[in-house]
C-alpha positions as CSV (number, residue, x, y, z in Angstrom):
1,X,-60.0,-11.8,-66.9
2,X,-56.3,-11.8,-65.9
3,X,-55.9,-11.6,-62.8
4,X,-52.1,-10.8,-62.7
5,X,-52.6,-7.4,-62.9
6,X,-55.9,-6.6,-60.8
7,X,-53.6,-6.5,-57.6
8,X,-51.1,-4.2,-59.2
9,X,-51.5,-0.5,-58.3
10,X,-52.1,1.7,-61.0
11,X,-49.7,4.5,-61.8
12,X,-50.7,7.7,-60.8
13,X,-51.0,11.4,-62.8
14,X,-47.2,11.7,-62.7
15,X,-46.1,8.4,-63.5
16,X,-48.0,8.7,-66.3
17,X,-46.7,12.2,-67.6
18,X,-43.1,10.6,-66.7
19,X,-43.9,7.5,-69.2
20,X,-45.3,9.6,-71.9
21,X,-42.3,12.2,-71.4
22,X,-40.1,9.2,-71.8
23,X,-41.2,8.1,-74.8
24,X,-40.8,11.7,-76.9
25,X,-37.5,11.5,-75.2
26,X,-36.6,8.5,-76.8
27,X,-38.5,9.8,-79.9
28,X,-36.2,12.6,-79.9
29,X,-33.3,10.9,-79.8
30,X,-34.5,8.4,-82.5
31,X,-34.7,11.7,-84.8
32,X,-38.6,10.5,-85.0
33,X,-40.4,13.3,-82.6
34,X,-42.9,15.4,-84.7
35,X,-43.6,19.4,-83.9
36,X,-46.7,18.8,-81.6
37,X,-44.4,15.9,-79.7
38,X,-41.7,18.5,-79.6
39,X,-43.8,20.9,-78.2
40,X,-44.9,18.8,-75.4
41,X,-41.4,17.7,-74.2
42,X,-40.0,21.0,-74.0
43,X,-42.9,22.2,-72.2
44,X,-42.5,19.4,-69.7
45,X,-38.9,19.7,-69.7
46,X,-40.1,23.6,-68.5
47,X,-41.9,22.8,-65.9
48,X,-40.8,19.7,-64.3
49,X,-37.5,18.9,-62.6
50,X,-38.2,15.1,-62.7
51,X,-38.6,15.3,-66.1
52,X,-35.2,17.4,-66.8
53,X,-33.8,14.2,-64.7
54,X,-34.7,11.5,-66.7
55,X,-34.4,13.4,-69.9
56,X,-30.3,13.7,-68.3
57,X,-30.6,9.9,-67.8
58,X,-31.7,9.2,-71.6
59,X,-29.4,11.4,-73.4
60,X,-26.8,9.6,-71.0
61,X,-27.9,6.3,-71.9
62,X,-28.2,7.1,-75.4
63,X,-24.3,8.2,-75.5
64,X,-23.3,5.0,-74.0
65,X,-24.9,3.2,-76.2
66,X,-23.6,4.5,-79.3
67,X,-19.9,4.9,-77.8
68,X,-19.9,1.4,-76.7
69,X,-21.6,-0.1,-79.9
70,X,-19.6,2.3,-82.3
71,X,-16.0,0.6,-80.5
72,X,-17.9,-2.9,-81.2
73,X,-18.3,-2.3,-84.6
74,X,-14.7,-0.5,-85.1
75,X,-12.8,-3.5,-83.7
76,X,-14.9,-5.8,-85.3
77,X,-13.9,-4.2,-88.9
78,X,-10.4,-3.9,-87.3
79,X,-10.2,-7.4,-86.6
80,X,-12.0,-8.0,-90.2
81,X,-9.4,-7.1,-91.9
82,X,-10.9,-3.4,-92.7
83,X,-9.0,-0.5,-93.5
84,X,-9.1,2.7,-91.0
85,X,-11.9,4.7,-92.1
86,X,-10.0,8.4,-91.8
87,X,-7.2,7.8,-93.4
88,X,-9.4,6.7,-96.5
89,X,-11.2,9.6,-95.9
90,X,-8.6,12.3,-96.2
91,X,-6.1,10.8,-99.1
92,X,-9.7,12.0,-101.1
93,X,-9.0,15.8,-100.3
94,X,-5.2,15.3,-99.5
95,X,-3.0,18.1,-100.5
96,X,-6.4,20.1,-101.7
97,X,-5.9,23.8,-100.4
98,X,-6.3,24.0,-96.4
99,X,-6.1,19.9,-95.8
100,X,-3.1,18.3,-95.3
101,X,-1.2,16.0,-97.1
102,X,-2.0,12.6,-96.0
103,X,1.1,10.0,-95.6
104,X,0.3,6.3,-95.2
């Protein structure tokens, strides 16, 4: 038997509900949260303030995440050698009614 863990408390009711609430939160944000997980994080999300705190804290974290790993990737395609990305985009529907023209 591991003894490591026999002297650490166990987590209570609402630590518990806070884990589980944690993970459909970040199943949410993964675009992986099914209709019965759904159901359970908005009804926490209802009822608990704590909850409606972390879910803040994950959606911030999330944002981070992707602003500061998107910039990564951008000046590492930058530095590459790569080509901006809208300029490409638009001189596809340049001078096509209601888009600019495009001038490079």
């Amino acid at each position: 038997m591991n003894r490591r863990h026999e002297n650490q408390p166990r987590p209570n009711d609402a630590e518990l509900q806070l884990e589980e609430t944690e993970a459909l939160i970040w199943d949410l944000l993964d675009e992986r949260l099914d209709d019965a997980g759904f159901a359970r994080l908005s009804q926490s999300l209802e009822a608990n303030a704590t909850v409606r705190s972390r879910y803040m804290e994950c959606v911030q974290l999330h944002v981070d995440l992707h602003e500061h790993f998107g910039r990564q990737a951008l000046d590492a395609k930058q530095q590459a050698g790569g080509t901006a990305v809208l300029p490409n985009l638009l001189s596809d529907v340049s001078g096509l009614p209601g888009f600019p023209t495009v001038i490079q």
